[in-house]
C-alpha positions as CSV (number, residue, x, y, z in Angstrom):
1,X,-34.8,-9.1,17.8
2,X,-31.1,-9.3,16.2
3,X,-28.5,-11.3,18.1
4,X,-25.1,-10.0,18.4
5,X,-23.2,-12.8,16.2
6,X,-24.1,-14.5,13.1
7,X,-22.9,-17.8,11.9
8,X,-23.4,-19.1,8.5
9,X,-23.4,-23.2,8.1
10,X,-22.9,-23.8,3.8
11,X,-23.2,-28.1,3.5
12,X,-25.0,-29.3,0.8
13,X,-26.1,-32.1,3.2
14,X,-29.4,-31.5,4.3
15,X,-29.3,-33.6,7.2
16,X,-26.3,-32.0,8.5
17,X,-27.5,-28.8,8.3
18,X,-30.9,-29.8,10.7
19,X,-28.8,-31.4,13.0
20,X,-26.1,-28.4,13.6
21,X,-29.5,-26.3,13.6
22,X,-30.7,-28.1,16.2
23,X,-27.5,-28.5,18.5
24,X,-26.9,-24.0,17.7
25,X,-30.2,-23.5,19.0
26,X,-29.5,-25.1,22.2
27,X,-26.5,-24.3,22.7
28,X,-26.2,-20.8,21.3
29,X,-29.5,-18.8,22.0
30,X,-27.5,-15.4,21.4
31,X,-26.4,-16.4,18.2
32,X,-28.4,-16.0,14.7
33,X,-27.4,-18.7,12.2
34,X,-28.2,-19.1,8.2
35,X,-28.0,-22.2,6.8
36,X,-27.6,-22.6,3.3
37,X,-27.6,-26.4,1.2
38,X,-27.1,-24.2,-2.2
39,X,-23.3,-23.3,-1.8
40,X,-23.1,-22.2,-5.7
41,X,-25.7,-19.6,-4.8
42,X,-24.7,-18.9,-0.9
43,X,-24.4,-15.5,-1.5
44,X,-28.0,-15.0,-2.7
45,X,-28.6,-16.7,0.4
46,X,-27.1,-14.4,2.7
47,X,-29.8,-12.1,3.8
48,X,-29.0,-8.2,3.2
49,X,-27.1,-6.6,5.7
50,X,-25.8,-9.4,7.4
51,X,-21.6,-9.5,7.7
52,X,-21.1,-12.9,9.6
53,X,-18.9,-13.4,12.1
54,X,-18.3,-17.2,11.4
55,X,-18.8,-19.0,7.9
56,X,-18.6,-22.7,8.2
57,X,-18.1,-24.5,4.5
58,X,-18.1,-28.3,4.1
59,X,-15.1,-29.3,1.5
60,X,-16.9,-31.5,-0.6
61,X,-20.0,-30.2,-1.9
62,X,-20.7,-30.6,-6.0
63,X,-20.3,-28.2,-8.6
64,X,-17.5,-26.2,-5.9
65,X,-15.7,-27.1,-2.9
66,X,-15.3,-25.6,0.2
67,X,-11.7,-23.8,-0.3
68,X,-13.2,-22.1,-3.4
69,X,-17.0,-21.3,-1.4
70,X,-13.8,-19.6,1.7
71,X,-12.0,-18.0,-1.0
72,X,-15.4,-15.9,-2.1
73,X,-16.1,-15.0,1.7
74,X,-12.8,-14.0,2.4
75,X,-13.2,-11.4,-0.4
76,X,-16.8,-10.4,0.5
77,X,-16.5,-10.4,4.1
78,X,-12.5,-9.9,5.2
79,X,-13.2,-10.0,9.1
80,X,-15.6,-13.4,9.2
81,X,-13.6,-16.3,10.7
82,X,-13.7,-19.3,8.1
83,X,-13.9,-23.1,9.2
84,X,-13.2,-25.5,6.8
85,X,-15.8,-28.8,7.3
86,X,-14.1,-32.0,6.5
87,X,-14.7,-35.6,6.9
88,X,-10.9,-36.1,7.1
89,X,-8.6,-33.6,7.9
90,X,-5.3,-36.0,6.6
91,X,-7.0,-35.8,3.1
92,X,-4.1,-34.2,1.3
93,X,-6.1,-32.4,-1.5
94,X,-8.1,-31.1,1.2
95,X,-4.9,-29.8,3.0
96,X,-3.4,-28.1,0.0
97,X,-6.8,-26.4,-0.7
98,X,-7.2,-25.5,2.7
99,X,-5.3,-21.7,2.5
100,X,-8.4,-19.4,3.0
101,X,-9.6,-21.5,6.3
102,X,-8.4,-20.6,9.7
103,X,-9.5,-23.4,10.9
104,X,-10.3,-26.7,9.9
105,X,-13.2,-28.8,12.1
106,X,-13.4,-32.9,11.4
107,X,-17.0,-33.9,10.7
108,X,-18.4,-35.4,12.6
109,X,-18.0,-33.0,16.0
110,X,-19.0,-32.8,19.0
111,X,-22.2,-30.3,20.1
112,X,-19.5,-29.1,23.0
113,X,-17.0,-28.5,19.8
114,X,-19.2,-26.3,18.2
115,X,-20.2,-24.4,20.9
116,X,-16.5,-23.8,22.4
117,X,-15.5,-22.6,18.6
118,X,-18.6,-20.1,18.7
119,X,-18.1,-19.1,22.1
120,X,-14.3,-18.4,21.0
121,X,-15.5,-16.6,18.1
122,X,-17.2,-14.1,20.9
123,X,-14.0,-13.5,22.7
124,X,-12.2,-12.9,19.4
125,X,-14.9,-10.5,18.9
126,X,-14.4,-9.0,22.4
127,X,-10.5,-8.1,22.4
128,X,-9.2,-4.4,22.1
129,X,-8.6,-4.6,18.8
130,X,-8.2,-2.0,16.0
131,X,-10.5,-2.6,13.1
132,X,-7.1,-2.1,11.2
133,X,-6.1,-4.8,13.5
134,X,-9.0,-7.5,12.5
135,X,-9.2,-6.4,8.6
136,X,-5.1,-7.9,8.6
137,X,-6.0,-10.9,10.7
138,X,-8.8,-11.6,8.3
139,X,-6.8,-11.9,5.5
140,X,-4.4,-14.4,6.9
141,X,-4.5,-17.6,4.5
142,X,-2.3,-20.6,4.3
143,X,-2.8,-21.1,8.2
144,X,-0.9,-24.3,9.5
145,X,-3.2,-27.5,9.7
146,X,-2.8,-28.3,13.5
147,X,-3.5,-32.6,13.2
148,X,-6.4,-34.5,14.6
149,X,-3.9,-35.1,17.9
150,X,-4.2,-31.5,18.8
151,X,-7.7,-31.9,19.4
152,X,-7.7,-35.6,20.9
153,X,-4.6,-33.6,23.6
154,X,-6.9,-30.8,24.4
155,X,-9.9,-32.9,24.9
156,X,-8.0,-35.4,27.1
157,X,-6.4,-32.5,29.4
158,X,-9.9,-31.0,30.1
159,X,-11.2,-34.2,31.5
160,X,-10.4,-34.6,34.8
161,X,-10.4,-38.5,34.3
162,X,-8.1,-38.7,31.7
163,X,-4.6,-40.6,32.9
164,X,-1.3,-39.9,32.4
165,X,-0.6,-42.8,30.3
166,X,-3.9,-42.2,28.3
167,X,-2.1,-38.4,27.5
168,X,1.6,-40.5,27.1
169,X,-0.7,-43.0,24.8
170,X,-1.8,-39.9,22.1
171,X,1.3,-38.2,22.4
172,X,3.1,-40.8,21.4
173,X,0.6,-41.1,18.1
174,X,3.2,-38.5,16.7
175,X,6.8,-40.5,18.1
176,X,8.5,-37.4,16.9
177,X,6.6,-35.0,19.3
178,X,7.4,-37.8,21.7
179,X,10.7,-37.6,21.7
180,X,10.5,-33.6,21.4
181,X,8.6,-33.7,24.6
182,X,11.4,-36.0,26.6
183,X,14.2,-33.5,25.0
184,X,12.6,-30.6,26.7
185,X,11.6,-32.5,30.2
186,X,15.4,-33.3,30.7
187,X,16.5,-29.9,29.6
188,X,18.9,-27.9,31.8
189,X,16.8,-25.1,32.2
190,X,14.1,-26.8,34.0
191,X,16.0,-27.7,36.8
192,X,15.5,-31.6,37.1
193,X,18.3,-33.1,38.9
194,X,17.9,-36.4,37.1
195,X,17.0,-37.1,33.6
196,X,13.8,-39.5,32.6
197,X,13.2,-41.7,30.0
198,X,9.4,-42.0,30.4
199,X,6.8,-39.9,28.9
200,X,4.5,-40.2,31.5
201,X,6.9,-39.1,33.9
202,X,7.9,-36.2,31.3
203,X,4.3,-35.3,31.3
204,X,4.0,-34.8,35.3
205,X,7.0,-32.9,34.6
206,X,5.9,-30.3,32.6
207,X,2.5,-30.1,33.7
208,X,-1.1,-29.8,31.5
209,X,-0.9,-26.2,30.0
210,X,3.2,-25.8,29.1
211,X,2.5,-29.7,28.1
212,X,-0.6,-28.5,25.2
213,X,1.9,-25.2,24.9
214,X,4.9,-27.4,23.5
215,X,2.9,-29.5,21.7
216,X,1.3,-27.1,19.4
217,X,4.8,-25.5,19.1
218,X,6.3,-28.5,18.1
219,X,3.6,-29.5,15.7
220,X,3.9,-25.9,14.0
221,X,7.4,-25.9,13.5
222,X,7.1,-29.2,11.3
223,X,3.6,-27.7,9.1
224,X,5.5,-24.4,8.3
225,X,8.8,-25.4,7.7
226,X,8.1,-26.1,3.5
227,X,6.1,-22.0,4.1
228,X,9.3,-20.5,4.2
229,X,13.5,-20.5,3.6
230,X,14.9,-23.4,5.6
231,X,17.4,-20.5,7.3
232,X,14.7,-18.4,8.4
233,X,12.7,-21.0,9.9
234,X,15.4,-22.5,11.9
235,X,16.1,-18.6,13.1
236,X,12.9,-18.7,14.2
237,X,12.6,-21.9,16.0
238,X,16.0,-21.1,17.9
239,X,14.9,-17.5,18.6
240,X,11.8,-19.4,20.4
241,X,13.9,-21.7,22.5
242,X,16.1,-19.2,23.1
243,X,13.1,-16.9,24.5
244,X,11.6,-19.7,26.5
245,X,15.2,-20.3,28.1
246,X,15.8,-17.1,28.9
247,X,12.3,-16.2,30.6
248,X,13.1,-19.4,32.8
249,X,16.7,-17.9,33.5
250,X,15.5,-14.4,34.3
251,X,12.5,-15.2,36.6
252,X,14.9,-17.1,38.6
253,X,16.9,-14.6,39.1
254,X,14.6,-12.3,39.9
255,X,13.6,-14.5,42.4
256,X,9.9,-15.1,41.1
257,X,7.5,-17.7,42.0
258,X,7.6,-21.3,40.4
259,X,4.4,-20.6,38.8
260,X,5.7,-17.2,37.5
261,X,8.7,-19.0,36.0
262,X,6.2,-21.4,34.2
263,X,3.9,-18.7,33.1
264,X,6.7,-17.3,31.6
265,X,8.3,-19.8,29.8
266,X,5.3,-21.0,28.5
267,X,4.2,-17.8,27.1
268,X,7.3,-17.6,25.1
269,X,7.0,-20.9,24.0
270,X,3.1,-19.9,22.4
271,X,4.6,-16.6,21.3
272,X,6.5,-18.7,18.7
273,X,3.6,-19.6,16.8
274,X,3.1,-16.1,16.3
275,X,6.6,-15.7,14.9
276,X,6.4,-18.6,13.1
277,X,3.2,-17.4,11.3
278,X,4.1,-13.6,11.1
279,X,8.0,-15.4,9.1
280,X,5.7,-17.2,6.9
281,X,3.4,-14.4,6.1
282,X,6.4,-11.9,5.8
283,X,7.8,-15.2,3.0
284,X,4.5,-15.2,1.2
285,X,2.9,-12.2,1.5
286,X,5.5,-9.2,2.0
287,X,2.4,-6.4,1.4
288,X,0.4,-8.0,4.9
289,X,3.1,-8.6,6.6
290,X,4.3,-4.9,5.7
291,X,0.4,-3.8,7.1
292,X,0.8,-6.3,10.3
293,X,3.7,-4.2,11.7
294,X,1.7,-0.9,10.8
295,X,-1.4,-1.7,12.5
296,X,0.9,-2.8,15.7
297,X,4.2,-2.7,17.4
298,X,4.1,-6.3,18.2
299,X,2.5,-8.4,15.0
300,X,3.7,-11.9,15.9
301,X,2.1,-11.4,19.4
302,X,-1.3,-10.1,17.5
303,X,-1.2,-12.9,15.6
304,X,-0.4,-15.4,18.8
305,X,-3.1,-14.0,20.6
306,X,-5.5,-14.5,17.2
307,X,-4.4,-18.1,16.7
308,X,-4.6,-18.8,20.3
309,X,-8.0,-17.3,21.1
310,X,-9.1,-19.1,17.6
311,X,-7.6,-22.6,18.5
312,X,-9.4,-22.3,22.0
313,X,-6.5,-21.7,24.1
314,X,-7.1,-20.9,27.6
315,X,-8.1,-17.0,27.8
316,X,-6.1,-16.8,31.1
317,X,-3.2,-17.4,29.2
318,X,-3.4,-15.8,26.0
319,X,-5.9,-12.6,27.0
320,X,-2.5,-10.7,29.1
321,X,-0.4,-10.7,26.1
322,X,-2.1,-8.0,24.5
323,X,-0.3,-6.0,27.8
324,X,3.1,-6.5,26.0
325,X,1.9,-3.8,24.0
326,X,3.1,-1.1,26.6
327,X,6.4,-0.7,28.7
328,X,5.6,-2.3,31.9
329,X,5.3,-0.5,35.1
330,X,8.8,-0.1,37.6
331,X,8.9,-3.0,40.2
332,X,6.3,-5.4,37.6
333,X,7.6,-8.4,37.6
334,X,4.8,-10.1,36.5
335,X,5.5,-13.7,34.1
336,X,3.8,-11.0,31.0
337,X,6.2,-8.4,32.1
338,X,9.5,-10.8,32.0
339,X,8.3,-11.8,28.6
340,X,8.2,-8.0,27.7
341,X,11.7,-8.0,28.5
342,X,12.6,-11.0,26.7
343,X,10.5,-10.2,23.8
344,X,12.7,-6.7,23.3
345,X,16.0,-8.2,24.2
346,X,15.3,-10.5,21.3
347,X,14.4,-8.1,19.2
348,X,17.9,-5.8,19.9
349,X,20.1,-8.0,20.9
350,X,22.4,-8.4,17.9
351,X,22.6,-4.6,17.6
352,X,25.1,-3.1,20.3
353,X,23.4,0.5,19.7
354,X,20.0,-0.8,20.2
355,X,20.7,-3.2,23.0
356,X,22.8,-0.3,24.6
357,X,18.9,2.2,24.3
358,X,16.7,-0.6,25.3
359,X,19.1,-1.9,28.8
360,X,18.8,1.8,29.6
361,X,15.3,2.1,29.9
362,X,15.4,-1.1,32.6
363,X,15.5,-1.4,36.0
364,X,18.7,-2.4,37.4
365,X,18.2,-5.7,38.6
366,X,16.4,-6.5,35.5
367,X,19.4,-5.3,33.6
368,X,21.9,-6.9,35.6
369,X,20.4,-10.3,35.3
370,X,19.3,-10.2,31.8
371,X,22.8,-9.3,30.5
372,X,23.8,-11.8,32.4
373,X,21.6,-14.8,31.7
């Protein structure tokens, strides 16, 4: 009997490949798998009629590496997510050969990190989308590199036994995100009546999931920045902290709960990494990024809620921003509604004829405060 995914392992390592076969049969029952120890030949491999829906390439492999083994499967099969396989993800060849990966996975992982990628894979595979939709999401390449802290964060905020000045202790592996994080914990907008000089009582501050939010942020703004023109990516950075601000503002005065505020300014934090990818794409690739706004009315939120979903964000979080897609419903005032409203002021706002057509179309408190914030 066919399973419903397919995942194909290329590592010219033998014993690699029996021990990931071992750990994807317990782990993924509902999952076929080819494993392949040829990668000049993978394709003869393949067996006929199977269109994977994750290829998994070590980088170092003789006769061809892994970018060049990614570059093939991104032509042959356009909607199979590819995972780079690297026993160093600070190699720098490997990092400038890395374009046709969406993800990269440090050898060697975890049996849990394999099976949360896979498993991610499936809900990837479950959202509404288009097949328009996936075929331009497939052929996204040059993908920031998030760094070996992203993983060590994520892994430290889903154990329940991690402490704050373990989280403060990674964190501060990257002084710059450090000192990012302590900008945005005494920010006005958060509505601290003292300032703090302490990561660890930064971190308290801001909480697990706008904490993992920011960080990501921050560490995308510094592996794009040489993707595109400086100007444009400092637009786009400002336009996200401009976002995140106003959501804050807004659901305040609205009158929403805490956790809605949070919800919302967190959201528009993650929605720049959408934005920041859709800029690069539109800098490198005019033709996508031309596709991207055809297939949907919202690209850099597609793209957010593909990166998101692919970096194993938490699906309570990123699944609801597909809703931005439509106009919300009168009296909503939901944290992915106020980020609706934020989204399309942003859009508009330097535009008095457009700004004029969207403030009709809101409600009047929602109009009142968002002119005013």
């Amino acid at each position: 009997m066919t399973n419903n995914y397919h995942a194909v392992f290329i590592d010219d390592d033998e014993l690699m490949l029996r021990a990931i076969k071992r750990t994807s049969r317990r782990l993924i029952p509902n999952w076929d798998a080819t494993f392949i120890n040829q990668p000049l030949t993978w394709q003869s491999a393949l067996p006929d009629q199977v269109h994977p829906d994750i290829v998994f390439c070590d980088y170092r492999m003789p006769g061809i590496d892994g970018a060049e083994v990614l570059e093939q499967v991104a032509q042959k099969y356009p909607l199979s997510i590819r995972v780079l396989m690297t026993g160093d993800t600070r190699d720098e060849i490997l990092l400038g050969n890395s374009g046709n990966a969406h993800s990269l996975l440090n050898k060697p992982f975890s049996d849990e990190l394999l099976g949360e990628l896979l498993s991610h894979v499936e809900k990837l595979k479950a959202l509404p989308l288009t097949h328009d939709q996936q075929q331009c999401l497939g052929r996204l390449s040059q993908l920031p590199v998030l760094p070996e802290i992203i993983e060590k964060l994520r892994t430290a905020l889903n154990d329940e036994y991690t402490s704050t000045s373990q989280i403060a202790n990674i964190i501060l592996e990257e002084p710059l995100i450090g000192a990012r994080i302590l900008q945005v914990a005494n920010s006005a907008y958060l509505g601290f009546q003292r300032t703090t000089d302490t990561l660890e009582e930064a971190i308290n501050r801001l909480g697990t999931q706008l904490l993992y939010a920011l960080t990501i942020s921050f560490v995308l703004e510094t592996e794009t920045a040489h993707l595109m023109p400086a100007s444009r990516h400092r637009q786009v950075c400002e336009n996200t902290r401009q976002m995140a601000a106003k959501g804050k503002v807004l659901a305040t005065a609205l009158n929403c709960s805490v956790k809605c505020r949070e919800q919302v300014f967190t959201a528009a934090v993650l929605n720049g990494t959408g934005r920041l990818v859709l800029a690069m794409i539109e800098a490198n690739s005019p033709d996508l990024a031309s596709q991207l706004k055809q297939v949907s009315s919202h690209p850099d939120i597609l793209i957010t809620v593909f990166l998101l979903t692919l970096w194993c964000f938490p699906q309570e979080v990123v699944k609801p921003l597909l809703g931005i897609q439509d106009a919300p419903q009168e009296n909503d005032k939901s944290w992915i509604t106020l980020l609706y409203y934020i989204h399309q002021y942003m859009k508009v706002k330097d535009n008095q004829q457009q700004l004029a057509d969207f403030t009709r179309t809101l409600p009047e408190d929602v109009k009142e405060a968002l002119l005013r914030t």
